[in-house]
RODO-2510 file (C-alpha; in nm, 4 decimals, decimal comma):
residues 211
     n   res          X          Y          Z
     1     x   -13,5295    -4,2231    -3,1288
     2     x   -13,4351    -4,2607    -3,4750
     3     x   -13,7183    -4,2916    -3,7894
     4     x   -13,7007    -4,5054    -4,0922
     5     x   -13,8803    -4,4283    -4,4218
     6     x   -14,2128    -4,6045    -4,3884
     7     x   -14,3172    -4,8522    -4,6536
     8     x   -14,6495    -4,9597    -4,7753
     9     x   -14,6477    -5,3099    -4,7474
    10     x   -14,4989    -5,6092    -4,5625
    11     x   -14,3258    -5,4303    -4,2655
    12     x   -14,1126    -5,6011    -4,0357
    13     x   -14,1635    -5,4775    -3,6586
    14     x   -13,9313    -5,6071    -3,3993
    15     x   -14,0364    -5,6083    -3,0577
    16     x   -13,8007    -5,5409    -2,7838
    17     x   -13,7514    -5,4597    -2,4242
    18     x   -13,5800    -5,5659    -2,1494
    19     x   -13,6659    -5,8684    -1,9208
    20     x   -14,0174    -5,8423    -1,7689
    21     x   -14,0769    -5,5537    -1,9520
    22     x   -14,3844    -5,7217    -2,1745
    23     x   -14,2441    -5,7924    -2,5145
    24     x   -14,4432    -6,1327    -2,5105
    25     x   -14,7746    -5,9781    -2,3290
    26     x   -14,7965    -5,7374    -2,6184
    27     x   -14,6637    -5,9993    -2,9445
    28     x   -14,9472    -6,2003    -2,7358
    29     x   -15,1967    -5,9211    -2,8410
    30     x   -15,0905    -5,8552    -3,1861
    31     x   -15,1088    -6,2351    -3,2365
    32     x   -15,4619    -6,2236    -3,1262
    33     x   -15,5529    -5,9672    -3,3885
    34     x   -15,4487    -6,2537    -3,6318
    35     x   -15,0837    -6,0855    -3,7161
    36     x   -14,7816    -6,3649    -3,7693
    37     x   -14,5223    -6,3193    -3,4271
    38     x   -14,2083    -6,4623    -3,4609
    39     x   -14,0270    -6,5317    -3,0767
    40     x   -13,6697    -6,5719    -3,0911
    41     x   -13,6478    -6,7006    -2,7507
    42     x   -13,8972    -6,9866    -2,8946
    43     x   -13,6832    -7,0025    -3,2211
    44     x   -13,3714    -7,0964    -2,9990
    45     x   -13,5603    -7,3581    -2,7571
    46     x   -13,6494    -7,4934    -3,0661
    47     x   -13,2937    -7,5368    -3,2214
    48     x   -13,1743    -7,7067    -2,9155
    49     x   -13,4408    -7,9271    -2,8750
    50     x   -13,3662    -8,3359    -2,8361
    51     x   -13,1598    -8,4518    -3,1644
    52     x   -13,1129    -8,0747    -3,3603
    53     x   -12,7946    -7,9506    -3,4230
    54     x   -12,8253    -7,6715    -3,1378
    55     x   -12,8193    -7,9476    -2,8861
    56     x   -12,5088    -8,0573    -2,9975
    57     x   -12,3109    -7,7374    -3,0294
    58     x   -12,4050    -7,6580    -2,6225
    59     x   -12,3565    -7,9644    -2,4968
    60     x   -12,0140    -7,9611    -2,6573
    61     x   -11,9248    -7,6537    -2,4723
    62     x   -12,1047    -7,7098    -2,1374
    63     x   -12,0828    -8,1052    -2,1156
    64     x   -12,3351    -8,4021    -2,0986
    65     x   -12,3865    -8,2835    -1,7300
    66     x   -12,6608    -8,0412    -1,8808
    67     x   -12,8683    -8,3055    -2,0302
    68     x   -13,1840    -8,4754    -1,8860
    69     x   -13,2238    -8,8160    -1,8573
    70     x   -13,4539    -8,8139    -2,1395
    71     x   -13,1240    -8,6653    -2,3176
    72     x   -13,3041    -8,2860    -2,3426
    73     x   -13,1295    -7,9769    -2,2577
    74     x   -13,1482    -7,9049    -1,8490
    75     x   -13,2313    -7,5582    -1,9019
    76     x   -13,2344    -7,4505    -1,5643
    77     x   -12,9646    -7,5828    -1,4523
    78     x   -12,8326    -7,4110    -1,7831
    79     x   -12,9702    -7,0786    -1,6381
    80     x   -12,7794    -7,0974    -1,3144
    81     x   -12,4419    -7,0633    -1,5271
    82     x   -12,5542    -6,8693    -1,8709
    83     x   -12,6405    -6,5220    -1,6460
    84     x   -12,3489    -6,5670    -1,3970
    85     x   -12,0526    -6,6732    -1,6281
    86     x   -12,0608    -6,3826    -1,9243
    87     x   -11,7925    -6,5753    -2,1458
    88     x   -11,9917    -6,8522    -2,1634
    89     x   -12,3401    -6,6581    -2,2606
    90     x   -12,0997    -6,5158    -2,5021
    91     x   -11,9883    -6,8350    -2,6597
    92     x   -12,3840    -6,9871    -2,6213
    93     x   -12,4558    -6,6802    -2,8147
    94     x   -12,1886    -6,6986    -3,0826
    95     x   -12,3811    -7,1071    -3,1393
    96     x   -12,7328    -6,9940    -3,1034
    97     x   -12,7716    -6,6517    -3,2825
    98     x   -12,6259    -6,7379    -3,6325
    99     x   -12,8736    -7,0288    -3,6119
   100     x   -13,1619    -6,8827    -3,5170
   101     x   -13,1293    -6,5401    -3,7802
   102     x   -13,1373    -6,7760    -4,0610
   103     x   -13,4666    -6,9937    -3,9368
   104     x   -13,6278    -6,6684    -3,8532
   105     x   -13,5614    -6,5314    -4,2056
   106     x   -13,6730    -6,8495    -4,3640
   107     x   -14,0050    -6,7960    -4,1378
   108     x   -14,0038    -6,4048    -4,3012
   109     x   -13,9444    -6,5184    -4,6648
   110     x   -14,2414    -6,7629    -4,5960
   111     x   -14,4588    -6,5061    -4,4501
   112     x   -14,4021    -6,2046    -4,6067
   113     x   -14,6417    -6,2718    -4,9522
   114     x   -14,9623    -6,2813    -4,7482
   115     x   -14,9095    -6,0767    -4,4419
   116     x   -14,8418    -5,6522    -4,4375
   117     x   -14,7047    -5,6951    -4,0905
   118     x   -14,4671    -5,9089    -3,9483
   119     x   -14,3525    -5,9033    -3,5697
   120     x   -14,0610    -6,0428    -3,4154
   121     x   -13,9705    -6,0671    -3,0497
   122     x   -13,5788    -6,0108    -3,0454
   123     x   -13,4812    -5,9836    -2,6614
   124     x   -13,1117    -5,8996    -2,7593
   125     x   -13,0832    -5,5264    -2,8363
   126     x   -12,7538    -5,5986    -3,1220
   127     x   -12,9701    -5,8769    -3,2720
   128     x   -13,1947    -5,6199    -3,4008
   129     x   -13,0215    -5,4828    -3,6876
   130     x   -12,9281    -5,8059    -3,8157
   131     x   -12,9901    -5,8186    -4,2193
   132     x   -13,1683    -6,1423    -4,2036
   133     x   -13,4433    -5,9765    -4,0096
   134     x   -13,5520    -5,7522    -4,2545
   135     x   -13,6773    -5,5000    -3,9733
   136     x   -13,8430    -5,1411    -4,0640
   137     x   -13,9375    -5,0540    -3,7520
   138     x   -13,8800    -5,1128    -3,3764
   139     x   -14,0824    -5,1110    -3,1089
   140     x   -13,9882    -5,0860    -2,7631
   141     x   -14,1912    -5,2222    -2,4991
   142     x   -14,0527    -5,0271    -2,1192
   143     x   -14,1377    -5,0559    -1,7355
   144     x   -13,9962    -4,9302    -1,4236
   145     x   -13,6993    -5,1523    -1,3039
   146     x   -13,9103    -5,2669    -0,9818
   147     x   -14,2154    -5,3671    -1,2090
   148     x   -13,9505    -5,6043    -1,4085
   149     x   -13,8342    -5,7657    -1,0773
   150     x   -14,1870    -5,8287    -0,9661
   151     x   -14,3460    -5,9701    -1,2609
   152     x   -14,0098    -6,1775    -1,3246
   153     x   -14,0021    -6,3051    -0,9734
   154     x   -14,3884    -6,4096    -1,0179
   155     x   -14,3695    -6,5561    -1,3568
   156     x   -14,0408    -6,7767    -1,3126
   157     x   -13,9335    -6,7784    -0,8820
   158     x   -13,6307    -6,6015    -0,9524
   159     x   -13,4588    -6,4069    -0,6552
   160     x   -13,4438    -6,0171    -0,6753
   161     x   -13,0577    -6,0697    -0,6595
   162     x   -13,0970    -6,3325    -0,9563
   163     x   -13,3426    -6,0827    -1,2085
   164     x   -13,1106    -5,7758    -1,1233
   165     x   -12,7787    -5,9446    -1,2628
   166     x   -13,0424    -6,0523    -1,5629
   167     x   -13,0727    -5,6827    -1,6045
   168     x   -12,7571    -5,5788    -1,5638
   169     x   -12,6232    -5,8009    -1,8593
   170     x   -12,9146    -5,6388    -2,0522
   171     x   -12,8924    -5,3331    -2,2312
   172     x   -13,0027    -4,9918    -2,0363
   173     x   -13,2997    -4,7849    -2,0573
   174     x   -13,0824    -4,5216    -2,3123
   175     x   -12,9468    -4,7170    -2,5311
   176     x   -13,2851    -4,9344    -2,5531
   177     x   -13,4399    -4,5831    -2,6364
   178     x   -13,1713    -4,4628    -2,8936
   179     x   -13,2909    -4,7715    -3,1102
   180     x   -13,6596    -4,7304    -3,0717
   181     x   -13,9080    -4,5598    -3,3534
   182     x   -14,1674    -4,6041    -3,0583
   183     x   -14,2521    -4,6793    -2,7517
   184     x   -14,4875    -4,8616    -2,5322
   185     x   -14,4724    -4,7702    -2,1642
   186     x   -14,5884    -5,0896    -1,9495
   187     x   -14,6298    -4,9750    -1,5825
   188     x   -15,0002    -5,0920    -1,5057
   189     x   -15,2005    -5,3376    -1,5980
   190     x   -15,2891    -5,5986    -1,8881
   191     x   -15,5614    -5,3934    -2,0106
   192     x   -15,3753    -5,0770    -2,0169
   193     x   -15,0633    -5,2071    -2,2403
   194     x   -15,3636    -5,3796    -2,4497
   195     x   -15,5296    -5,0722    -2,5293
   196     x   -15,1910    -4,8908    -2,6025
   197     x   -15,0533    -5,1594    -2,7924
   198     x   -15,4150    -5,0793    -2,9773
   199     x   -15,3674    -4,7324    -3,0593
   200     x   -14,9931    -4,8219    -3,1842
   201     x   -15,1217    -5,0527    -3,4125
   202     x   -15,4010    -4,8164    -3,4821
   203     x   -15,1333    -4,5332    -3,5824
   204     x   -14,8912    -4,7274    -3,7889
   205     x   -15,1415    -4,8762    -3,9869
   206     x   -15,2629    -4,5474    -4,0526
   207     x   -14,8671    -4,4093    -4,1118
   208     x   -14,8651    -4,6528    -4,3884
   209     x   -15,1747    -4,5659    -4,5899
   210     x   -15,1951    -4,2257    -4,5318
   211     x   -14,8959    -4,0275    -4,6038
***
């Protein structure tokens, strides 16, 4: 794992970890303790919502036959193509990721006056050293393989075969690791990742103040 030099105020910590791992479960938590969470995933629903710009730029390279009737994106119909046809994930990705770093650094410019930390759920490994997100830290949320295809397959009804070519396309274990400052292991419960996602927050906090 590699360390940056810690600062006093206004960190940026992105969140990251591969599908099912529990990125959200522990941004969830952090949000709860009244710290700002910025989710990228959220950032690019919201881009290519009915009548933005987003909307547009997919349709034009998957075709009308991936809108609703109420003229919204079909997203899982989307999902059916966007894990099993890598050039186009690639050039969804080339649309979506430009916009989405700058609304996410508008939303860090906004909050970083009044708030010391900052989190932001990045699900892409590269996306993470992208300038616009300003981040200081990373912190990688892990689980066994097997725990990702069983929460995944109870959260969205995906087949095993469908969540394992999701993972595939992901980046592995190492090279999640080789970008990490630190690490959250998530192999049990809810109330164990809260209560390590506790003491993390516990010992950066304390990093920063005390040197």
């Amino acid at each position: 794992m590699k360390s940056r030099p810690s600062q006093l105020n206004n960190q940026v910590i992105g969140v990251t970890g591969g599908i099912g791992c529990g990125k959200s479960a522990v941004c969830d938590y952090f949000a709860d303790q009244g710290y700002p969470v910025i989710d990228t995933d959220l950032v690019a629903k919201q881009l290519v919502s009915k009548g933005q710009p987003g909307l547009v730029e997919i349709i034009s390279l998957v075709g009308k036959g991936y809108l609703t009737a109420q003229g919204e994106l079909d997203r899982k119909k989307l999902a059916t193509v966007f894990f099993s046809q890598p050039q186009l994930k690639q050039q969804i990705e080339a649309v979506l990721h430009p916009m989405v770093r700058q609304a996410v650094r508008a939303q860090i410019e906004q909050l970083k006056p009044h708030h010391r930390l900052i989190f932001i759920a990045v699900p892409v490994l590269q996306q993470l050293n992208q300038p616009e997100y300003q981040i200081d830290h990373v912190l990688l949320v892990e689980c066994d393989t097997q725990q990702q295809i069983t929460r995944v397959q109870q959260r969205d009804q995906r087949s095993a075969e469908q969540i394992q070519q999701i993972i595939q396309q992901q980046a592995p274990p190492a090279q999640r690791l080789a970008i990490a400052d630190s690490v959250i292991n998530n192999n049990r419960d809810l109330a164990h990742l809260h209560t390590q996602a506790k003491a993390w927050l516990f010992k950066i906090i304390q990093d920063r103040i005390i040197p």
